[in-house]
Structures are given as structure tokens and as C-alpha cells.
N, C-alpha and C positions, 0 to 999 in steps of 0.2 A: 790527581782525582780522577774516577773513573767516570767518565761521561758518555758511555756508549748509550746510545738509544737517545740522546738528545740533541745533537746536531741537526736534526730533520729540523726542530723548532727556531736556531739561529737561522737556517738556511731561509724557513718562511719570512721570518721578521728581518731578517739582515740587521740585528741590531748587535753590538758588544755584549758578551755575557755581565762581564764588569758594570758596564753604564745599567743594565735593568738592576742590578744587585744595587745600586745606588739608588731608585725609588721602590726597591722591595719594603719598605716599613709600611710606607704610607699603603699599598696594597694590598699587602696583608691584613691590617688591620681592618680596613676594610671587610677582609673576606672573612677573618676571623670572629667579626663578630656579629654579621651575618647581612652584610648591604653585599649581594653578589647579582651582579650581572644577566645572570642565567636564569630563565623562569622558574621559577619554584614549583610550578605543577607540569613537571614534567612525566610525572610516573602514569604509568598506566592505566589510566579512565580514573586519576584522581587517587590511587590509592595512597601515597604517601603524603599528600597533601591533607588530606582528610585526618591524620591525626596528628600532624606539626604543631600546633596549639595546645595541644595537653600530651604529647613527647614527653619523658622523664629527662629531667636537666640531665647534662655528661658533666662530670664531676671531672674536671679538667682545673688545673691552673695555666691559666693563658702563658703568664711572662714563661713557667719552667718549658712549657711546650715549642715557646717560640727559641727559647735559648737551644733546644734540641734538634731543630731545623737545620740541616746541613747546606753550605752553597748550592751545592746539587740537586736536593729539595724544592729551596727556593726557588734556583732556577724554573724546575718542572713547573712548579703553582704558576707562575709568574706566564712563563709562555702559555701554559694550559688556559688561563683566564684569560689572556688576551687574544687570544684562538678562540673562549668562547664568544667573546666580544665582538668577535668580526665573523659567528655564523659556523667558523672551522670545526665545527662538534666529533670529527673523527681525530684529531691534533689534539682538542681541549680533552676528550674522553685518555686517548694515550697519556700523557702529562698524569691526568689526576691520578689514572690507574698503578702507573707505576711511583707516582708521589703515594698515595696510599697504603702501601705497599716495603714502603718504605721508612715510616713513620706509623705511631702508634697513635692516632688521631683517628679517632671516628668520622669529625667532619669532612676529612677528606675523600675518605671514606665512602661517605653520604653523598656526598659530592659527583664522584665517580658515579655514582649509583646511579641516579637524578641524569646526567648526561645519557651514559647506556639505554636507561629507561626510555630516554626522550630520542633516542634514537632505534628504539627496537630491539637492541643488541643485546637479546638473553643473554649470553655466553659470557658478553665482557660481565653482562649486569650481576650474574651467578659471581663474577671473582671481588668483583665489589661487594656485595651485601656479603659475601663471608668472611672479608677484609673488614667490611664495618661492625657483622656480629661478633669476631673473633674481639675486638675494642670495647665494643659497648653489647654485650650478649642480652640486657634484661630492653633494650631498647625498641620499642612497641611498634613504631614504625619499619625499624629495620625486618622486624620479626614479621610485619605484615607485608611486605616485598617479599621478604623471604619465602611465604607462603605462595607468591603469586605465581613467582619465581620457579617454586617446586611443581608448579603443577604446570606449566608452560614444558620444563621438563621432563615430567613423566614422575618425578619420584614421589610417590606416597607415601614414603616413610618418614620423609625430610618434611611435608605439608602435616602429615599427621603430631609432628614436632612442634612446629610452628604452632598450630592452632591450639594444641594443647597448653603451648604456652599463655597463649593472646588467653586463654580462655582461665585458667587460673592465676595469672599478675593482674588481670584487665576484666572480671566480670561483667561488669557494666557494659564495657565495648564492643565486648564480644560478639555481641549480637551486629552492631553496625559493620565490626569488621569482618562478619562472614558475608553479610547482604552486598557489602562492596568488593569481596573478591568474587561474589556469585556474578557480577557484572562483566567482567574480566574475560568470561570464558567465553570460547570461539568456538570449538567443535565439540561434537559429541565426545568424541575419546576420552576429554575436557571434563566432561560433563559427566560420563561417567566414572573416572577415576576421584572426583569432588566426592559424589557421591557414594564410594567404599569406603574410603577415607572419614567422612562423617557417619558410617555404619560402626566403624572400629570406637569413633567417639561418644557414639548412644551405649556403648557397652560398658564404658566408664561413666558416662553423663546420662542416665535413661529417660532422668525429668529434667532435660533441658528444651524447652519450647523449640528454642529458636534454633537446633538442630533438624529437628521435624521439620519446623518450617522450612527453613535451605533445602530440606530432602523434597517436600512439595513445591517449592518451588521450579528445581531440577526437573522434575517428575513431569512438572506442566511443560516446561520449553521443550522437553524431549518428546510432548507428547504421550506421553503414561498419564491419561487421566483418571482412570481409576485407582493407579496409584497413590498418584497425588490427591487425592480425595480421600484416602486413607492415612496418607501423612499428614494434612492438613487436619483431621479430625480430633489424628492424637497431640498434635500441638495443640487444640480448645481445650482441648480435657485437661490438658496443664495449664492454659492460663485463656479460662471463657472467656474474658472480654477483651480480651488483643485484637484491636482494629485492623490491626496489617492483614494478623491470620486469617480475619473474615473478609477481607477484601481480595484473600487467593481463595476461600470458600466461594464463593461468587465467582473470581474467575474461572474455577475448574468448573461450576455448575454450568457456565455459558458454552465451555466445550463439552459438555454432555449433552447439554441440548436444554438442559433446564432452566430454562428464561426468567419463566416466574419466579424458581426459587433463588435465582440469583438475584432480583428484585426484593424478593422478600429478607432475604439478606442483606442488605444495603440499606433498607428499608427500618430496620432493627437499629444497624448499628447510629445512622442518623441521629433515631431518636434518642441515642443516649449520648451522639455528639453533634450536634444540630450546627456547631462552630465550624465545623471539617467540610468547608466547600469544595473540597476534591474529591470526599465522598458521594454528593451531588451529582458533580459532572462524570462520573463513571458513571451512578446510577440513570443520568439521562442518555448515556450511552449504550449499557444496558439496556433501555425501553428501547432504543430505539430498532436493535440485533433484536427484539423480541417484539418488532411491529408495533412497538405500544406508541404510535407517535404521539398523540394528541396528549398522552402525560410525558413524553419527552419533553414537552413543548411547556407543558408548567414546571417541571423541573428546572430546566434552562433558567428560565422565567425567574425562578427562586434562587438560582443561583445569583443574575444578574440584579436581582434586589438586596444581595450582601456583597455584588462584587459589579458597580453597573457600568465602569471601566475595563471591563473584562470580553478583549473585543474577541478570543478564539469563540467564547461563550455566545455572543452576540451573532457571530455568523453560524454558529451552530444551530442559534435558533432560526435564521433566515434560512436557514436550507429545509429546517424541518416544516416550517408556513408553506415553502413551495411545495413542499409534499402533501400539505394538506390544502393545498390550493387557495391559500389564505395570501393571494400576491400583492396587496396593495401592504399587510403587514411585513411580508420579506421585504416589499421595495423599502418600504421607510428605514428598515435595520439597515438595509444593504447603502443607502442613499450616505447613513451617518458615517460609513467607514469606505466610502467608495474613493472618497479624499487622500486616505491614506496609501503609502506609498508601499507598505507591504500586503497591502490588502484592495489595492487599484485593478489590477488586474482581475484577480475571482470577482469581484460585484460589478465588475464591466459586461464579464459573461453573463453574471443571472440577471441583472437588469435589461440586458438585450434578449435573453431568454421571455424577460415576461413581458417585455414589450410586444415579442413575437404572438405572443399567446395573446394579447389586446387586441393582435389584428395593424398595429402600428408600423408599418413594412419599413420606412425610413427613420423613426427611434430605434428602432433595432438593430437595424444594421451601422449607426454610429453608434451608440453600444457596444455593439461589438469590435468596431476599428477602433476604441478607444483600448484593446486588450491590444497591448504590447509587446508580451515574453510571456512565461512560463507555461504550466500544465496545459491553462488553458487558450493560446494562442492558437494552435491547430485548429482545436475545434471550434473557436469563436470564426474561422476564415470560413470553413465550412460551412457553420450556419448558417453566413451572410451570403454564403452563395446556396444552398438549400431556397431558402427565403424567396431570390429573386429568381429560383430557377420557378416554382410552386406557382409565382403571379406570371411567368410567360418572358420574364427580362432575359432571353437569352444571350445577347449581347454584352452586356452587363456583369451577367452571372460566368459567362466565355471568358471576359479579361478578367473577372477573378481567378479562374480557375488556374490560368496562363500564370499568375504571379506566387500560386503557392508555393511555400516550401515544404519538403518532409523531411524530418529525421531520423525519419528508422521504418522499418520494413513495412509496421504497421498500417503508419499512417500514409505510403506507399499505394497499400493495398486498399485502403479508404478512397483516395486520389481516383485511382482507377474505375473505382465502382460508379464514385459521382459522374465522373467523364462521359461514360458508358449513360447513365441515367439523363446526362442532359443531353448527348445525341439521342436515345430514343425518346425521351419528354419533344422532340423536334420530328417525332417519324422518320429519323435517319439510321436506321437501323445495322445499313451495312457499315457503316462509318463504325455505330458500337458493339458490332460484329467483330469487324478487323484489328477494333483496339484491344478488346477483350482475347481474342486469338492472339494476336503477339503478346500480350500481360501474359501468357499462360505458358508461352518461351522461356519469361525471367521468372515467373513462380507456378512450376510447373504443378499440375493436379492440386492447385489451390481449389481448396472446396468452394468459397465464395466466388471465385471468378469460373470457374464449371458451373455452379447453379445457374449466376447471371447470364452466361453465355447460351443456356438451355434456354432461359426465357426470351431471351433475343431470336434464337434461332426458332422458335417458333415462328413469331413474327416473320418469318425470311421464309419459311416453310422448309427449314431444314431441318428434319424431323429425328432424322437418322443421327444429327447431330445432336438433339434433342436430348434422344433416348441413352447413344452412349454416354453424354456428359452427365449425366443422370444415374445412370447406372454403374459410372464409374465412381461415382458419391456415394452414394448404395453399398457397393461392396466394401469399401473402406469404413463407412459408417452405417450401418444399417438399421441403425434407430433413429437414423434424420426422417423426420415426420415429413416436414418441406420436401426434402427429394422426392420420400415414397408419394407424397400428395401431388407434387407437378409432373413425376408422370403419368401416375396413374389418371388425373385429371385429363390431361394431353392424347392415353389413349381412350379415354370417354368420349372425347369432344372431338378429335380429328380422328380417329378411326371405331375398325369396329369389334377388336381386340376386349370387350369384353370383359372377358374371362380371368386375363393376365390382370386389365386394370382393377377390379376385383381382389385381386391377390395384393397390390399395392398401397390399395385405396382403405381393404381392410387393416394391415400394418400399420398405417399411418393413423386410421382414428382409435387404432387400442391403442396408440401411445398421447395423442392430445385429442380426449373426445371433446372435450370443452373445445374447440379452436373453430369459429366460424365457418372461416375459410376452407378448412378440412371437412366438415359436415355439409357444407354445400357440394363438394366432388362429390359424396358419397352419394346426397340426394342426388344429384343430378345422374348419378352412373345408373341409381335404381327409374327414375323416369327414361333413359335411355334401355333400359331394358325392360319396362314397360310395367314395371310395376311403380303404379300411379300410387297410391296411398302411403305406401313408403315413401317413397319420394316425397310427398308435401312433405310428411312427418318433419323430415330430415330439413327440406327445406326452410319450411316452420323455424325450424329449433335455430337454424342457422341465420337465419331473417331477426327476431328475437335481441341473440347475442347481438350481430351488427347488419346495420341496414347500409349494406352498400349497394350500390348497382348491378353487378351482376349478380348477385343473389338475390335481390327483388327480380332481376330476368326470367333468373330460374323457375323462380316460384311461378310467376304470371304464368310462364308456359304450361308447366302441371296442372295448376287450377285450372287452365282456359283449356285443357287436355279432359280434365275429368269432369269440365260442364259446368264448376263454378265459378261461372262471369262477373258473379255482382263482387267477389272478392277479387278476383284476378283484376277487376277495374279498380278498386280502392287501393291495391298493390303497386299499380303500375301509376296512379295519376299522384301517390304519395311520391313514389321515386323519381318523376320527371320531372315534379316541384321542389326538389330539393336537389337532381340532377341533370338540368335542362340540356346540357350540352355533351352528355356520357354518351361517348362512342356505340356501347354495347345497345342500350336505351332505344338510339336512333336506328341500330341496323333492326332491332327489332319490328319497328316503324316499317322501314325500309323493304324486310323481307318476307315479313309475314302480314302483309297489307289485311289480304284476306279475313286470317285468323282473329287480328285485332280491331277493326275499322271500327267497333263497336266502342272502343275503347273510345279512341280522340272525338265520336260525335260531337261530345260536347264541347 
């Protein structure tokens, strides 16, 4: 008997060929009639498993099949199964392959398939499925591997087979089995050979819906949304009330930018299926990519009244409360699933989130050290060091700082920033001078650590340093508003450059005129060059948006420049009462006795 290519298998097991042929009945039968070992979903994201249940029987007689089994056969089944048994899926895949191969058995066949499959192995999986079509050729599931198969390949011709097949023995299923090999696909190339392929099949199938749809569906992943809004259109016009089709109408409308009509869409189909709760939750997903929070929020709401165990639902809605600053309703959603162990961690962080925003410094921060692992571990460390950096704990907030860990570049560059922020939050500026210059060794012209190190170096009265860090932002980005606004502010305020600042200051408010902060530079550059009316203008408008302290500064000085006192006093005594201890506030105080003494009379 010729037994090449089988020895590898004794050599594993060191078992006698003879003694497994002596419990080969009982194993077989086993496998024959389908208790086997191996998982059953092993194919590719599910595709073979998906239609095992309604498979067309294989018209086999067991006993003539097993009487056809040669020693050598057996052998292979035998070591092959017991190799799958112990994990060996390159040993079990060999065995089957060439047991199949050698026997007219489809199962084995299938068998071989299902291993390859589960191990990635096109190539072997290609000599299997044509080893099990070549057996069982009208078989639904082979034919839908086989489909997979061809297009992992490249061949079109062999997939335009395939489907043509699935789609004239299997009407009905057809549709399921093109949505699950639409699953399947990995690159573009993928993607667009599916769809030539289903171009050749509209020429024979013209009113097949679920053609169109696959073609819009492709259309969307590849980002052709116009096209796909085209294909999706002519799959309605063959079958108007197919819920799928308007749930890719809606999705294309959200990548066109159409919010509404993708609401109003959803919005429809509802009402003619009010039972389809995952009609719902797109739709409140939907509202929420189109700002509509506050009916995201009855949406949800409506979902969790036909489904109120539905905890993705549940925290969906807690996140959308804090949006709408409804935090006693987030906490209580967040409170019911903060217990839960896949759900511990995220309501650890918003809990300590909205503690923070109560004002509650020590609920907060155990809140947040109750977050343990995931997404949000990083940022729960940081908040709690934020927190006690804001109330003056620098000690506190120092051995936090000391214990964090980062796992990638990111959160790295986060690390750094803070460090930098709690030395200068202490007026030690050259300490976050030094850190920030060597951060800028390991991540070299990082735009955030240039900005930061600009505004430090102010403070230091390194100006030169200032301006190149600044200007080295600038040239790489020259729509950063922030840059163009902190130098051009920088040469307003420490020198007498004018002209240039002008040139920066204007840049910077044609791209965020709305931005406070930017609108007070620009007033301030117009009172330093002496045009007083403008200046309040600007200040005004800036003051307005946000009342911070140096822009209340600003302002006082203009008004108290162009002689109105009775305002520049309501200015300045609102700001000191709501910022008794602001740096800027008190130099005012400090240096302009003269000008203001008017002011503190009272």
C-alpha cells in the first residue's frame, strides 16, 4: 500500500497504524454523521455556517461509502481528526485534504474546506471547495465559499458562476447570500471587482432589487455617494417598501450632508414599522450627527420604553442628558449601570465628570480612581489631576502626575502639556520652559509643544523665542488662528511692531471672527494705535462673548482713555467681583494708580 505523505501523522502521534484502524468505526461514525470535533463556524465571517440548516441533503449511502474507505483513507480521517483535536489544524487541514481527494465524499470535502477556512488558507481552501463542488456541484453552501473564494482570488468569472448559480437554485436566499459575502470584502480591488461582477448580473437580472442594493451598498463603503444614491434609488423603484433599502437611503443622505432627510426617512419607515427597534436607535443616531439632541433624547427614550433592559440604549441616553446639561438625569441612568462590569469603567468617568461640574472636588476624583482600564483610564488620571491642579493642590496633583502611565504618543504629548501647565500654574516657568525644550528633542516641531513653549517663553521674556516658535507654526499651518492671534497679540502688547501685528492679527480674525479671545487682540492693537472707537467696538463685542479678565482690562482702559468713567467703573468693579485675585486686575491697580483711583473710591 502506498502510504507516502502519511508518515508525518504516525511520527506526531507515535501511535501503530493497525491499533487506530482498530477504533476507526467508532470514529467515524461519529464524523460521519456529524458530531465532529472542529467548530462548525469556521468559514469566513460566518459564510458557511449561515446556510448549514437548509443545505440540500447529499444523497449518499453511508454503509456503500464506508465500505469504499480504503486503509489509507481511514488512516488520513483518523490522524486528521485527532490533529484537529489537539489544535494541529496544519496536520488536520493536510489529512483531510488529501482524504478528499481521494474519496468521492463531499463531507470530507467540506471538511477540508471549514479547516483551510478557519485557518486563512485560500489556496488550500480553493482545492477543497472544488474537491467538494466537483462531489456535490448543486450544493448552496459549497457554491457560496466558492463565491468567496473567487473573489479573495481575483477571478470574476468563477464568482459570476457561483452567483448565478445561488441566485437561480436559491431565489429566496439570494439576497442573504450576497449581503453576507458583501461582508467578507477587505480592499478596494475587492470591492470593485464584486461590483463588475454584479454589473454582468443586472444584464441578465435588470429587476433584481437586491442587486442594486449590493451595488449601493459597495458604492457607500467605497465612498461613491452619489452613486450609491443612485443605486439605492433604482432598488425602491423595484421594491418601495424594503426597509433595508431605506435604511441605505438614509445612510447615503447622512454622507451627503442631508440630516434631515435622512430623519425624515427613518421617520417614514417607522411608521409603517413602529416594531423595528433598530430602526429607532439609528434614527436617534441620526438626530444626534444632525445636532437634533433634544429628539435624540425622546427617541432613545422610546426605544427604552419597548426595550428598558437595553443598557447600549440607556447609556446613550446618559451621554446625550450631559449634552443637554440635564446631569442629575445622566447621573441616575449612569448610577443604574455603573454596577455593571462591562459598563464600570465609562459611568465611573461621567459620574466624576459631573461631580466636577457640581463643584464636588473629592466625589470627583474618587469617581474617577474608581476607573480602572479602558478608553477611559488615561483621561479619568488626568482629570483628577486637572481638578486639584485648578483648586492650588500642587502636591497632590505632582504625585499624580509622577504615577501616570501612557500608551502611545498621544497620550505622551497630553503628559507633557499638563507638566508644563502645573509648573507654570506655580510661576515656575523655567522649569516649564526646560521640559517643554527637551519634549521638543523627542517630538520634534510638535505644533502643541511650539505653541505652549511660545507662551511660556513670553513669561521668561524670551521673545525671539516667542516669535520663531510661532512662526515656525505659521509656516507649516497657516490657518492656525491661535498662532496668528499669539503673535500678533505679543507684538501689540510687548513691542511696537505695529504694523506686522496688524498683518497677523488681521489673518487670524478673518478665519474665527466669533472667537473672544481673537477680537480682544484686535481691539487692543486698534487702542494701541490710538484709534479709540474701534477699539471699545472690538472690545465690546469681545467682552459680550466672554467676560474674562483681561478683556474687562482692555476695555476699562479704552473707556477710561476716551473719558467714559461712569462705564469703565461698572467694567472694572463687575470684574474684580468676580475676579478678586486676577493677576492682570491687580497690576492694573498697581500701575495705573493715577488713572484709576477713581475707580476703588468706593
Amino acid at each position: 500500500m502506498d502510504c507516502s505523505g502519511i508518515y508525518s501523522f504516525s511520527m506526531i502521534f507515535r501511535v501503530n497504524k493497525f491499533m487506530i484502524l482498530k477504533v476507526f468505526v467508532t470514529v467515524m461514525l461519529a464524523f460521519l454523521v456529524g458530531c465532529s470535533t472542529f467548530p462548525e463556524q469556521v468559514a469566513e465571517r460566518g459564510i458557511v455556517a449561515a446556510e448549514t440548516k437548509k443545505a440540500a441533503k447529499v444523497k449518499l449511502n453511508l454503509n456503500r461509502n464506508l465500505d469504499k474507505l480504503t486503509p489509507e483513507v481511514l488512516y488520513l480521517l483518523l490522524t486528521a481528526e485527532l490533529a484537529a483535536q489537539r489544535g494541529m489544524y496544519d496536520v488536520a487541514l493536510d489529512g483531510y485534504v488529501q482524504a478528499a481527494g481521494k474519496v468521492f465524499d463531499p463531507r470530507i470535502a467540506e471538511r477540508a474546506t471549514k479547516i483551510a477556512l478557519f485557518q486563512k488558507n485560500y489556496r488550500e481552501a480553493q482545492k477543497a471547495v472544488s474537491l467538494w463542488l466537483e462531489r456535490d456541484s448543486e450544493n448552496l453552501i459549497a457554491r457560496r465559499v466558492g463565491a468567496m473564494l473567487a473573489i479573495k482570488a481575483q477571478n470574476g468569472a468563477a464568482l459570476f458562476e457561483h452567483m448565478q448559480f445561488i441566485l437561480k437554485a436559491d431565489p429566496a436566499g439570494f439576497e442573504g447570500a450576497l449581503f453576507e459575502l458583501i461582508k467578507t470584502l477587505d480592499s478596494e480591488q475587492e470591492h470593485n471587482n464584486v461590483y463588475t461582477v454584479l454589473e454582468q448580473l443586472l444584464r441578465q437580472y435588470p429587476k433584481k432589487g437586491s442587486i442594486h442594493l449590493a451595488q449601493a451598498i459597495l458604492s457607500l463603503q467605497q465612498g461613491e455617494f452619489k452613486q450609491a444614491k443612485e443605486k439605492v434609488t433604482e432598488a425602491l423603484l423595484l421594491q418601495p417598501d424594503w426597509v433595508r433599502a431605506h435604511v441605505v437611503q438614509a445612510q447615503v443622505a447622512v454622507q451627503l450632508g442631508g440630516f434631515q432627510e435622512a430623519e425624515k426617512i427613518l421617520q417614514r419607515i417607522i411608521k409603517k414599522r413602529p416594531e423595528r427597534v433598530e430602526l429607532k436607535v439609528l434614527l436617534a443616531q441620526t438626530q444626534i450627527k444632525n445636532r437634533n439632541i433634544a429628539a435624540a433624547a425622546k427617541t432613545y427614550q422610546g426605544v427604552l420604553d419597548m426595550q428598558p433592559y437595553d443598557k447600549n440604549s440607556q447609556y446613550a441616553l446618559a451621554m446625550i442628558y450631559l449634552q443637554l446639561h440635564k446631569n442629575e438625569q445622566a447621573k441616575s441612568v449612569l448610577l443604574g449601570l455603573v454596577d455593571e462590569p462591562v459598563w464600570s469603567d465609562r459611568c465611573n468617568f461621567h459620574l466624576g465628570r459631573i461631580a466636577a461640574i457640581e463643584g464636588d472636588l473629592e466625589r470627583a476624583i474618587g469617581w474617577f480612581d474608581r476607573v480602572l482600564s479602558g478608553d477611559h483610564l488615561f483621561g479619568a488620571r488626568i482629570n483628577a489631576i486637572e481638578l486639584l491642579m485648578d483648586r492650588g493642590f500642587f502636591e497632590r496633583s505632582g504625585l499624580r502626575l509622577d504615577e501616570v502611565k501612557v500608551l502611545n504618543s498621544s497620550q505622551e504629548l497630553r503628559l507633557v502639556l499638563l507638566r508644563s501647565q502645573w509648573w507654570s500654574l506655580q510661576s515656575l516657568y523655567i522649569e516649564a520652559f526646560n521640559l517643554l525644550t527637551q519634549s521638543l528633542e523627542e517630538m520634534p516641531d510638535r505644533k502643541e509643544v511650539l505653541y505652549t513653549r511660545a507662551l511660556v517663553a513670553e513669561k521668561l521674556d524670551k521673545l525671539a523665542i516667542l516669535e520663531s516658535d510661532l512662526l515656525n507654526i505659521i509656516d507649516r499651518y497657516p490657518e492656525d488662528a491661535n498662532a496668528l492671534n499669539a503673535l500678533g497679540y505679543t507684538l501689540v502688547d510687548r513691542t511696537e511692531r505695529l504694523e506686522e501685528a496688524e498683518v497677523y492679527l488681521t489673518r487670524a480674525i478673518a478665519l474665527k471672527g466669533q472667537d473672544a479671545v481673537i477680537i480682544d487682540s484686535y481691539g487692543w492693537l486698534k487702542y494701541r494705535q490710538g484709534l479709540y472707537d474701534q477699539a471699545v467696538s472690538y472690545l465690546q463685542k469681545a467682552y459680550r462673548l466672554e467676560r474674562e479678565p483681561e478683556i474687562a482690562g482692555h476695555l476699562v482702559e479704552a473707556l477710561w482713555t476716551m473719558g467714559r468713567k461712569q462705564e469703565a467703573r461698572g467694567i472694572f468693579e463687575e470684574a474684580v467681583s468676580k475676579y478678586p485675585a486676577d493677576a492682570y486686575l491687580l497690576e492694573i491697580l498697581q500701575d495705573r494708580k493715577g488713572l484709576l483711583e477713581d475707580l476703588v473710591k468706593d
